[in-house]
BALOBA-1460 file (C-alpha; in Angstrom, 3 decimals):
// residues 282
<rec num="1" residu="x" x="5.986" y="-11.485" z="9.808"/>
<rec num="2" residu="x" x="3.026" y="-11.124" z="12.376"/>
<rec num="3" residu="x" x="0.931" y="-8.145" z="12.564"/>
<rec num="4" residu="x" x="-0.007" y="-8.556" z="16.342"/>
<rec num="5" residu="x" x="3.347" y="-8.622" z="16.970"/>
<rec num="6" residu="x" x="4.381" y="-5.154" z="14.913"/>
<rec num="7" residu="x" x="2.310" y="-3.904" z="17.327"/>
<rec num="8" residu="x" x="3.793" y="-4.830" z="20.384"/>
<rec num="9" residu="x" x="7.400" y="-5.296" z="19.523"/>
<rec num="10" residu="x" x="10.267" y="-3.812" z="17.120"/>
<rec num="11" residu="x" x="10.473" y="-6.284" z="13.949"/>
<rec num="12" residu="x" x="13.039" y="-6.072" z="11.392"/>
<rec num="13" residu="x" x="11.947" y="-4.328" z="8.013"/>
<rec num="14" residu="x" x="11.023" y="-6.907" z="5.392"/>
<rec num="15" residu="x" x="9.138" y="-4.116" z="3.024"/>
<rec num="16" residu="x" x="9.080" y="-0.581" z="2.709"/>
<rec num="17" residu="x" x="6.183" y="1.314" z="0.637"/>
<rec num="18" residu="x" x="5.987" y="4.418" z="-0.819"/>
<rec num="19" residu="x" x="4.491" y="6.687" z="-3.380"/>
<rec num="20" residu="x" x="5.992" y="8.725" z="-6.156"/>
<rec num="21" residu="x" x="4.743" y="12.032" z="-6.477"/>
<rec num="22" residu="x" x="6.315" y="12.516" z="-9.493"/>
<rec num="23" residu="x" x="6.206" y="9.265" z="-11.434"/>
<rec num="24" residu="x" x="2.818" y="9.100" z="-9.453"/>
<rec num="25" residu="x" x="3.978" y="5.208" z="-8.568"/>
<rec num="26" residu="x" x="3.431" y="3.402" z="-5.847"/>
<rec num="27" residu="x" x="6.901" y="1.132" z="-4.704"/>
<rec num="28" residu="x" x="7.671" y="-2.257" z="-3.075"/>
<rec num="29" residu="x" x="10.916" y="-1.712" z="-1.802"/>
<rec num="30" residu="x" x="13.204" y="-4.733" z="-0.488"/>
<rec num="31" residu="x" x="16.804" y="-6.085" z="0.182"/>
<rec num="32" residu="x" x="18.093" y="-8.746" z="-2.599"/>
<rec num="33" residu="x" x="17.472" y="-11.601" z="0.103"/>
<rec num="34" residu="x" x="13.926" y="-10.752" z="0.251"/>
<rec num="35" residu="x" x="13.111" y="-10.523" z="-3.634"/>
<rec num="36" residu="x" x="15.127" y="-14.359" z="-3.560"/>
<rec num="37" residu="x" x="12.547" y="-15.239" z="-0.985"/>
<rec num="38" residu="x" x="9.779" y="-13.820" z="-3.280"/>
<rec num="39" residu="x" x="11.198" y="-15.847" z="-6.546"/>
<rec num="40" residu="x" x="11.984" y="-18.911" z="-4.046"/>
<rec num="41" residu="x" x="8.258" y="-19.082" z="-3.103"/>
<rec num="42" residu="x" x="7.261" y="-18.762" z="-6.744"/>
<rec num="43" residu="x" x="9.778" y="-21.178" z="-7.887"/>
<rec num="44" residu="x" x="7.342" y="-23.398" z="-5.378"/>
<rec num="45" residu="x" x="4.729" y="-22.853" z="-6.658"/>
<rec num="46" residu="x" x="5.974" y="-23.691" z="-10.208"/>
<rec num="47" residu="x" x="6.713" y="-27.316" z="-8.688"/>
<rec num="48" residu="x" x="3.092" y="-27.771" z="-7.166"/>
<rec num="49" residu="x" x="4.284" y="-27.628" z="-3.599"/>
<rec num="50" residu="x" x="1.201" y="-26.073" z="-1.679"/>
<rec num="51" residu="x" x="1.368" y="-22.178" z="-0.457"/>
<rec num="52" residu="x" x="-2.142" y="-21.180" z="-1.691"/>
<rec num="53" residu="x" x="-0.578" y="-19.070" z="-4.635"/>
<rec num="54" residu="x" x="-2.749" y="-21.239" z="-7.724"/>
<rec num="55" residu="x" x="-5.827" y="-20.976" z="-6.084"/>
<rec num="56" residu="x" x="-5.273" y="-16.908" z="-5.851"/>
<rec num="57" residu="x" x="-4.015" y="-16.476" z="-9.445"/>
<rec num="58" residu="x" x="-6.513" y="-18.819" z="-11.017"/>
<rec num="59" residu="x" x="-9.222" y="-17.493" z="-8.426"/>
<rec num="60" residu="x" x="-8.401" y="-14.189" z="-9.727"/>
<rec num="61" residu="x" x="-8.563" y="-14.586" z="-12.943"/>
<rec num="62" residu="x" x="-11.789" y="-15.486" z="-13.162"/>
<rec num="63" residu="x" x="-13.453" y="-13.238" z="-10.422"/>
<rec num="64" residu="x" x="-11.628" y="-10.212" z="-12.341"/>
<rec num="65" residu="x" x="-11.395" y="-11.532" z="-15.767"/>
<rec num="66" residu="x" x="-7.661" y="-11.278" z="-15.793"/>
<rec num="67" residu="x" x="-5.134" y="-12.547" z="-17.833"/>
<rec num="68" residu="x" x="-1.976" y="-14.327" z="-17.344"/>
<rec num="69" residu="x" x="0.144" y="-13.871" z="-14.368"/>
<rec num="70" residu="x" x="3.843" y="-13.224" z="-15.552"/>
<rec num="71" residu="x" x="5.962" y="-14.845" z="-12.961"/>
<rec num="72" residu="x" x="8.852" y="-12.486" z="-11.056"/>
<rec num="73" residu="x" x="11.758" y="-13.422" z="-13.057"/>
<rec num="74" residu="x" x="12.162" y="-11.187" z="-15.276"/>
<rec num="75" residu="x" x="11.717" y="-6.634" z="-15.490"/>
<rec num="76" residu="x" x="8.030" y="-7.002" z="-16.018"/>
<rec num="77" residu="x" x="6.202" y="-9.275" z="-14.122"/>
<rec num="78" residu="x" x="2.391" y="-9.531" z="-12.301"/>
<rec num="79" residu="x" x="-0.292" y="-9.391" z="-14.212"/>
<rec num="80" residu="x" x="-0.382" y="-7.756" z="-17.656"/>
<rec num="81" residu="x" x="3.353" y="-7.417" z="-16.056"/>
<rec num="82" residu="x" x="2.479" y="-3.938" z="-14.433"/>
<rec num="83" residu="x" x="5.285" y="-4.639" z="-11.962"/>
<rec num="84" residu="x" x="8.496" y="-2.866" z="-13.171"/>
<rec num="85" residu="x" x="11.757" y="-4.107" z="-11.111"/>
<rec num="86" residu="x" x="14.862" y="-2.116" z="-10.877"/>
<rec num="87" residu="x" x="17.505" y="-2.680" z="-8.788"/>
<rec num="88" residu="x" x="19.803" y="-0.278" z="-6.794"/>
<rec num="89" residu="x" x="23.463" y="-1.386" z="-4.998"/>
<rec num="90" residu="x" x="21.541" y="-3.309" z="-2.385"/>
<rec num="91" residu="x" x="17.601" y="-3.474" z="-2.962"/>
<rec num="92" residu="x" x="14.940" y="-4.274" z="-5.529"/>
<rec num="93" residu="x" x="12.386" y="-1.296" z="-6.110"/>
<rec num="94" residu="x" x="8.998" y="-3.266" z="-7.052"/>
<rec num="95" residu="x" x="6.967" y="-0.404" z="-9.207"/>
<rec num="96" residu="x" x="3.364" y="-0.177" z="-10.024"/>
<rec num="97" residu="x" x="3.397" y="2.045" z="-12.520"/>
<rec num="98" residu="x" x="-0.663" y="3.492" z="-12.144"/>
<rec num="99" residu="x" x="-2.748" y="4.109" z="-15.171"/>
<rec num="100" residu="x" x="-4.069" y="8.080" z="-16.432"/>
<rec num="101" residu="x" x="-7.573" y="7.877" z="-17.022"/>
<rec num="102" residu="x" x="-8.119" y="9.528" z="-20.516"/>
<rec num="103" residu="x" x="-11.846" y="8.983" z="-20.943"/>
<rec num="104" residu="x" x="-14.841" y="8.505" z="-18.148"/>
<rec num="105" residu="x" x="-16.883" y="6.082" z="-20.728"/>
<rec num="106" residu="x" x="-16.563" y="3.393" z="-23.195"/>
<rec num="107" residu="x" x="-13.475" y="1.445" z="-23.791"/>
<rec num="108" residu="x" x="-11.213" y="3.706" z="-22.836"/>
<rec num="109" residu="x" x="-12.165" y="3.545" z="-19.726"/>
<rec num="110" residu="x" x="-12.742" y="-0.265" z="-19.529"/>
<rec num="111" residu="x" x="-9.131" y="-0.754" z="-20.729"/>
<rec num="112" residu="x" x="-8.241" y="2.127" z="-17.922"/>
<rec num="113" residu="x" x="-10.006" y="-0.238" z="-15.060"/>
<rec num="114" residu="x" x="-8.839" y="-3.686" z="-16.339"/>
<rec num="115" residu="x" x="-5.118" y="-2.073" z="-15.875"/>
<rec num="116" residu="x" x="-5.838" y="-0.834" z="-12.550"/>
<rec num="117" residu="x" x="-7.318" y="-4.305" z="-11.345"/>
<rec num="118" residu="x" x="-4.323" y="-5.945" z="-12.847"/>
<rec num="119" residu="x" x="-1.783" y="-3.561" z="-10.294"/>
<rec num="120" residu="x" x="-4.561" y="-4.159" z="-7.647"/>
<rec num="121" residu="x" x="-4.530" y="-8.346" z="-8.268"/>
<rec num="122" residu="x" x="-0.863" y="-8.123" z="-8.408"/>
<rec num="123" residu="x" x="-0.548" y="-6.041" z="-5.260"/>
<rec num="124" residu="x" x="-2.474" y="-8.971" z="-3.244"/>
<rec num="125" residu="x" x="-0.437" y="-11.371" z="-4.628"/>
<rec num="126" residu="x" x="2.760" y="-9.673" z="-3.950"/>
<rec num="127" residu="x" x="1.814" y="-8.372" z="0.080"/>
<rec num="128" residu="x" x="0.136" y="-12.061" z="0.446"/>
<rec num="129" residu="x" x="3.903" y="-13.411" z="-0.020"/>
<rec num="130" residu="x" x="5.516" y="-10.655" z="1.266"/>
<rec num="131" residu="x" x="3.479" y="-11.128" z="5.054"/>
<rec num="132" residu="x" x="4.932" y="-14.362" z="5.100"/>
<rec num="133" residu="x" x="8.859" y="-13.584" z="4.744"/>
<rec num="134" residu="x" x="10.872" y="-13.805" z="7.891"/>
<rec num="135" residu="x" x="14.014" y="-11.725" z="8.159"/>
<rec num="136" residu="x" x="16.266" y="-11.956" z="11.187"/>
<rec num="137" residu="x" x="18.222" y="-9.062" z="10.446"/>
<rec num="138" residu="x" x="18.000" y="-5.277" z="8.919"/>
<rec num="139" residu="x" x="19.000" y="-1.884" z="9.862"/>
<rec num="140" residu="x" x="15.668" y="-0.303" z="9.684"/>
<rec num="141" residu="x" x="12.534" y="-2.111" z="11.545"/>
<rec num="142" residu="x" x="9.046" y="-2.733" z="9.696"/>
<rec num="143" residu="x" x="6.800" y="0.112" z="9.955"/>
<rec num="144" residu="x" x="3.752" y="-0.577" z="8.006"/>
<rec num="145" residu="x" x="1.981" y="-4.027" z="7.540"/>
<rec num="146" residu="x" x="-0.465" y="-3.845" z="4.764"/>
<rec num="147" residu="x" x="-2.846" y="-6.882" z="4.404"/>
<rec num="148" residu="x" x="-6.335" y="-8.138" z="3.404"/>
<rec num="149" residu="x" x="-6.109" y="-6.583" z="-0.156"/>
<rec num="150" residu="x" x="-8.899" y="-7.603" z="-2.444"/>
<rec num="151" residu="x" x="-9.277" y="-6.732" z="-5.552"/>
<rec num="152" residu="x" x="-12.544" y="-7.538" z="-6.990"/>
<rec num="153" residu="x" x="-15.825" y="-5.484" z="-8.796"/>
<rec num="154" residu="x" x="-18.668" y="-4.038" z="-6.561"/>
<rec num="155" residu="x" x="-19.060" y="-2.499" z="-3.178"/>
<rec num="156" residu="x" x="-16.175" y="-3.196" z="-0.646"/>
<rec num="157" residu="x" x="-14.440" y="-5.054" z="-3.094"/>
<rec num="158" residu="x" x="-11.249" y="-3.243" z="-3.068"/>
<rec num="159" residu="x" x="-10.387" y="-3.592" z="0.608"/>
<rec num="160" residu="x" x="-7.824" y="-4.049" z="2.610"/>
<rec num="161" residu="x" x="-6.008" y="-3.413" z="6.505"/>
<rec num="162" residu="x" x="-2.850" y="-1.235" z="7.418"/>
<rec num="163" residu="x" x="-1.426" y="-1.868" z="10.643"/>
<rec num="164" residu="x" x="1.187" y="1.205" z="12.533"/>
<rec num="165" residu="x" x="4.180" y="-0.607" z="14.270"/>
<rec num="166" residu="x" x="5.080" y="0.313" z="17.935"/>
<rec num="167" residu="x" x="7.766" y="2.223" z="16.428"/>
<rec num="168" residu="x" x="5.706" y="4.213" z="14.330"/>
<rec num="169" residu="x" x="2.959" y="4.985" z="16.692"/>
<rec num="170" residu="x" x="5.651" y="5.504" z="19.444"/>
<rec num="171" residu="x" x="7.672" y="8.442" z="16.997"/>
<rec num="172" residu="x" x="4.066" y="9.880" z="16.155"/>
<rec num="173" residu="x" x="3.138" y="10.402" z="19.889"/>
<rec num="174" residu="x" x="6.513" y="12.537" z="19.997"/>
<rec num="175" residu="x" x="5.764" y="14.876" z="17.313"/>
<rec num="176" residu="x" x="4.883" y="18.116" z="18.098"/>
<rec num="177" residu="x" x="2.192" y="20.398" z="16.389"/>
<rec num="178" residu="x" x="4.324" y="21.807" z="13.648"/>
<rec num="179" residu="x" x="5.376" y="18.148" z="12.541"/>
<rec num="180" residu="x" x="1.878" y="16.765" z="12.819"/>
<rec num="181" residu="x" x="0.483" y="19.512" z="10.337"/>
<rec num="182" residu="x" x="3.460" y="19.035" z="7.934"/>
<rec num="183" residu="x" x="2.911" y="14.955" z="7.939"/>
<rec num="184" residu="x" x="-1.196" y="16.025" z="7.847"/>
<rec num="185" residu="x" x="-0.453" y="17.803" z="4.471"/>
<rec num="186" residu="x" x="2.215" y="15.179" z="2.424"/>
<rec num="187" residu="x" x="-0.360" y="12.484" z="3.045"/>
<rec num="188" residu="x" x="-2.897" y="14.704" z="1.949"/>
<rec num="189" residu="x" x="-0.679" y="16.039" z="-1.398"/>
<rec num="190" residu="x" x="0.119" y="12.438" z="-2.081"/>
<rec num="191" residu="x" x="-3.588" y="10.989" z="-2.223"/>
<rec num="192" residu="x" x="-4.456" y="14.199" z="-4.593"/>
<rec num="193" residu="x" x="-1.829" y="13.493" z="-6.968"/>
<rec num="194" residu="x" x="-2.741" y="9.816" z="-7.239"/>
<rec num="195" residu="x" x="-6.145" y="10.522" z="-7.619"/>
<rec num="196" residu="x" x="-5.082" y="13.043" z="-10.341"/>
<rec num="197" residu="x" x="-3.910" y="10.543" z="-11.926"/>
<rec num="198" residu="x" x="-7.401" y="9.045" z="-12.113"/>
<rec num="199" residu="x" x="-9.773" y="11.660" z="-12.841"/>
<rec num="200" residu="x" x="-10.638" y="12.842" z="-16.298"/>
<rec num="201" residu="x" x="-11.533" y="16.206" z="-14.851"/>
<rec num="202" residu="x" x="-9.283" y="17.118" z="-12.503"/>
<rec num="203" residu="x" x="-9.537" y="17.769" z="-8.388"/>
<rec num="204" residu="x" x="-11.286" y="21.222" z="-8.303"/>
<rec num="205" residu="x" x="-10.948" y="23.196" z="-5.625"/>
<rec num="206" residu="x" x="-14.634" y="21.989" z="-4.290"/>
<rec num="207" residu="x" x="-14.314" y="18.665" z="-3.981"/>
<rec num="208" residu="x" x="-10.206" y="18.755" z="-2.376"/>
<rec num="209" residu="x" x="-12.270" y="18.933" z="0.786"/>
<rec num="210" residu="x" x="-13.019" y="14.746" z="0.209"/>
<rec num="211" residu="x" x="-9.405" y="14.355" z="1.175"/>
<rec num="212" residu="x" x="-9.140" y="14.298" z="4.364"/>
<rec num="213" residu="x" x="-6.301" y="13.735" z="7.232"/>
<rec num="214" residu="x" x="-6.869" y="13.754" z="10.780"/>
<rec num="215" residu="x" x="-3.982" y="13.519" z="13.055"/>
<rec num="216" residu="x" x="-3.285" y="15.720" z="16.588"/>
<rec num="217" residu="x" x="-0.025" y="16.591" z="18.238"/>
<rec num="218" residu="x" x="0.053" y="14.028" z="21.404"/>
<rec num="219" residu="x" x="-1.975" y="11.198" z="19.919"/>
<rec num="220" residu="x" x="-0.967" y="8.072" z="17.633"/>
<rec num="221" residu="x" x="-4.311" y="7.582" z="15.406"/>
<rec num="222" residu="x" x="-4.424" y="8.824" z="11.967"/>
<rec num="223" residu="x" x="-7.635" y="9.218" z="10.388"/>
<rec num="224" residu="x" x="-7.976" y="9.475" z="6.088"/>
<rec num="225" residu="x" x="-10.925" y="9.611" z="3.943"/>
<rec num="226" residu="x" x="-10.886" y="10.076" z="0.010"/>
<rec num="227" residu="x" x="-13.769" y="10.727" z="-2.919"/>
<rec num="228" residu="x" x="-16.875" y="7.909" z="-2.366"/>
<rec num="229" residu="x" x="-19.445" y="6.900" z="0.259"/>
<rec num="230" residu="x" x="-17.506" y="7.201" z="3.386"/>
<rec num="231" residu="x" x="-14.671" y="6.394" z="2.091"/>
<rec num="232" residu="x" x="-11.595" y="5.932" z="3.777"/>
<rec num="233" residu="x" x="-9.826" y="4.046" z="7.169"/>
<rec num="234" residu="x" x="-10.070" y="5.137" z="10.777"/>
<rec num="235" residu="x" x="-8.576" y="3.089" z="13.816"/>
<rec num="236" residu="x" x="-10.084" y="-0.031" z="15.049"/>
<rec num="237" residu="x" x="-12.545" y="0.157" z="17.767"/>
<rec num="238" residu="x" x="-10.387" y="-1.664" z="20.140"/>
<rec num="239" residu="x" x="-6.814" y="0.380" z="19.841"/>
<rec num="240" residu="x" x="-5.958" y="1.512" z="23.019"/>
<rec num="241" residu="x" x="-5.258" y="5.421" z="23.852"/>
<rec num="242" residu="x" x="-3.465" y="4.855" z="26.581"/>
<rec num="243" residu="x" x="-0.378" y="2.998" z="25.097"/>
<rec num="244" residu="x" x="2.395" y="3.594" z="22.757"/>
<rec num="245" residu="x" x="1.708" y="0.075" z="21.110"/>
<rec num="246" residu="x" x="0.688" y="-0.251" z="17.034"/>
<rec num="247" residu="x" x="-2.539" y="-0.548" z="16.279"/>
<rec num="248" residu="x" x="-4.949" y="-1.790" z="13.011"/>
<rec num="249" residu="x" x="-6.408" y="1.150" z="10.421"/>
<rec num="250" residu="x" x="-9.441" y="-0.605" z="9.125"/>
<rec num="251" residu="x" x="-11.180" y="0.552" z="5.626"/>
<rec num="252" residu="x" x="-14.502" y="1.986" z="5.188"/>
<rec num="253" residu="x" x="-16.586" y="1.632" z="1.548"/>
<rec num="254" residu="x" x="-13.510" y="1.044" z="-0.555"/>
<rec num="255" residu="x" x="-15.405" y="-0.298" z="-3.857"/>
<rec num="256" residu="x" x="-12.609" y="0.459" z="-6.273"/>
<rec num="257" residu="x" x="-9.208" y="0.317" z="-6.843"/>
<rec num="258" residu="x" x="-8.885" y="4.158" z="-7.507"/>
<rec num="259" residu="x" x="-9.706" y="4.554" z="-3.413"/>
<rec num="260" residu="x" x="-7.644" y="1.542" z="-2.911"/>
<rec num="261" residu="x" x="-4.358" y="2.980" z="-4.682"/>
<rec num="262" residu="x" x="-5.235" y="7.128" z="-3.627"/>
<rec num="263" residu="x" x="-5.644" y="5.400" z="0.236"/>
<rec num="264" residu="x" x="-2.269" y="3.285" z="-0.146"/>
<rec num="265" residu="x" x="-0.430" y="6.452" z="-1.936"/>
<rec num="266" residu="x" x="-1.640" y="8.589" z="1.273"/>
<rec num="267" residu="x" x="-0.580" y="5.838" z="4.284"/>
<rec num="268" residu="x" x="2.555" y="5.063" z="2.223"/>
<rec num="269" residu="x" x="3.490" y="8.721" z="3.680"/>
<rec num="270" residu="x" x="3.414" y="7.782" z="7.118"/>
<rec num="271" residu="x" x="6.563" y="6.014" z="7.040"/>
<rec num="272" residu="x" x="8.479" y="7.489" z="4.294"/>
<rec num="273" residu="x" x="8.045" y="11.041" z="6.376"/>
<rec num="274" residu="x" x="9.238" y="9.476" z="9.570"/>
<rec num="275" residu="x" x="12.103" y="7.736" z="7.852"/>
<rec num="276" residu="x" x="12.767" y="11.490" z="6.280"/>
<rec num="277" residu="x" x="12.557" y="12.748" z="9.507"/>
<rec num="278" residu="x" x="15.065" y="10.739" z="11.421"/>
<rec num="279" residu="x" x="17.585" y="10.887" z="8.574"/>
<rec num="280" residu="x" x="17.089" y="14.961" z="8.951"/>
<rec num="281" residu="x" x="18.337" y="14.657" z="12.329"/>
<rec num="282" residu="x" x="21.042" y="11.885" z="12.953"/>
């Protein structure tokens, strides 16, 4: 799958993410092919042919000071296996199941990091083989392209790129003011709840105003900013107004994997609500 190209042309759906609210998850979602394609490039690995997946894991594990990477053939697999599978009639759901912060110091809160950079690591891993799957075939098209995930200690090191399909960008431009503010406040909702998940204290009604979502009836670029420094992604400087095409959401001071996972838990919206949406009225 090419990102240039999900901007410029209808692809066929390889992955589909989304967030939990209640389970407070974030969820790979893909036909049966795919996962085979997943295990078949892991099953590669295992035999030494070359796709750049040792260097990563053993890269990882040192940068991070991670563990063992549990390999996807079996329930529990990634690293620390903090990737649940379950299957459904015809896909495999893909679940990273995110930590509750119980304590802001000591090892509680070590152990509370070292599982969120083992979801983060295993998120790279997983979109880095996941970007290279070809499908010819599906009845939904891609809608969100989510790449460049790092996953490392210290500032920017939790980064990573979103790109909006054609399609997407093309159905946002047709929503009218009503929509816009409903899709404005599930993405805004979803990051809360994930980061609820991460804060000892709570979100207070003094600091919601962190979370952020600007969108406007008549235009395609989405705007999102969470707790930290600037935090948050805004539209690369060269997407053109003019246009219906997709275009590239590019991160700002995303140091840890709490903005990394409250960011991907807001985006994730984006599609699910247009794929809610269109379901509503066929």
């Amino acid at each position: 799958m090419n990102a240039h190209e999900l901007m410029k042309q209808d692809q066929p759906c390889v992955y589909e993410v989304r967030f939990s609210p209640v389970n407070r998850n974030i969820i790979i979602e893909v036909t049966k092919e795919v996962a085979d394609a997943v295990e078949s490039i892991f099953i590669a690995h295992l035999r030494g042919q070359k796709n750049h997946i040792p260097a990563r894991i053993s890269q990882l594990q040192e940068d991070v000071g991670l563990g063992e990477f549990i390999l996807p053939f079996s329930a529990q697999w990634g690293f620390g296996g903090c990737i649940h599978a379950s299957l459904t009639e015809s896909t495999v759901l893909w679940n990273f199941d995110l930590p509750k912060r119980t304590s802001s110091f000591g090892q509680e809160d070590d152990t509370f990091f070292n599982a969120l950079f083992e979801r983060s690591a295993s998120l790279q891993l997983l979109m880095h083989v996941l970007n290279a799957i070809e499908v010819r075939h599906h009845s939904r098209n891609q809608l969100l392209y989510i790449d460049g995930i790092k996953s490392a200690r210290g500032e920017y090191g939790c980064v990573f790129t979103v790109t909006l399909s054609k399609k997407l960008c093309s159905w946002l431009l047709a929503q009218d003011n009503s929509s816009i503010e409903s899709l404005g406040n599930v993405i805004k909702v979803a990051m809360i709840r994930a980061y609820q998940n991460f804060s000892v204290f709570g979100i207070s009604q003094a600091n919601e105003i962190s979370f952020l979502v600007q969108l406007e009836s008549g235009s395609k670029f989405v705007h999102l900013s969470c707790p930290g420094n600037a935090c948050g992604f805004s539209p690369h400087d060269r997407a053109d107004e003019d246009d219906n095409d997709g275009y590239e959401l590019v991160p700002h001071n995303l140091d840890t994997p709490i903005q990394q996972f409250t960011l991907l838990a807001g985006i994730s919206e984006l599609s699910r609500y247009m794929l809610d949406s269109e379901k509503k009225f066929s």
